[in-house]
C-alpha positions in Angstrom: 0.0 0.0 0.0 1.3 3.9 -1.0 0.3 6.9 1.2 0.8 10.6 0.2 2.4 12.3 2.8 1.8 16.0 2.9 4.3 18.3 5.2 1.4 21.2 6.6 2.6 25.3 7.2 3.8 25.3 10.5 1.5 28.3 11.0 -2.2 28.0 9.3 -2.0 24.0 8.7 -2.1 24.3 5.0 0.0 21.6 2.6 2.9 23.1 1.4 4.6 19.8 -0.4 3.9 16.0 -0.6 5.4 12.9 -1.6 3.9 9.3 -1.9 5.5 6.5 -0.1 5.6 2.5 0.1 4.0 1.5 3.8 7.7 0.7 4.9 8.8 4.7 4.4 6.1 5.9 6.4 7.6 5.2 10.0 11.3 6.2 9.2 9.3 9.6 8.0 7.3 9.8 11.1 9.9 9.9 12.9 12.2 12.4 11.7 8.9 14.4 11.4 8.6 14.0 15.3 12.1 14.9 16.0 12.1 18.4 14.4 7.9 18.9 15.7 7.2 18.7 12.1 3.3 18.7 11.2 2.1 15.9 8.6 -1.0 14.9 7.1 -1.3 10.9 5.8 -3.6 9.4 3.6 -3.4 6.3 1.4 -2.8 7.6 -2.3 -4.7 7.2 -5.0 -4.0 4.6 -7.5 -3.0 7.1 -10.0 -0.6 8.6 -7.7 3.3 8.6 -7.8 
């Protein structure tokens, strides 16, 4: 399974990029996210997404 990941404006909450990943990536991402207080949003992507 692929999710998009979106990084969100630190100050309104809006996307400001994304990338889709295998299931595998999105820990590792997670993670680094949570170590610089980084705000994501994750949602499967769509088939037609890459």
């Amino acid at each position: 399974m692929r999710f998009e990941i979106m990084r969100l404006d630190d100050v309104n909450g809006t996307p400001v990029d994304s990338t889709v990943v295998d299931a595998a990536s999105v820990n590792r991402i997670v993670q680094q996210a949570a170590a610089i207080g980084q705000r994501l949003w994750i949602r499967p992507a769509d088939v037609s997404a890459s």
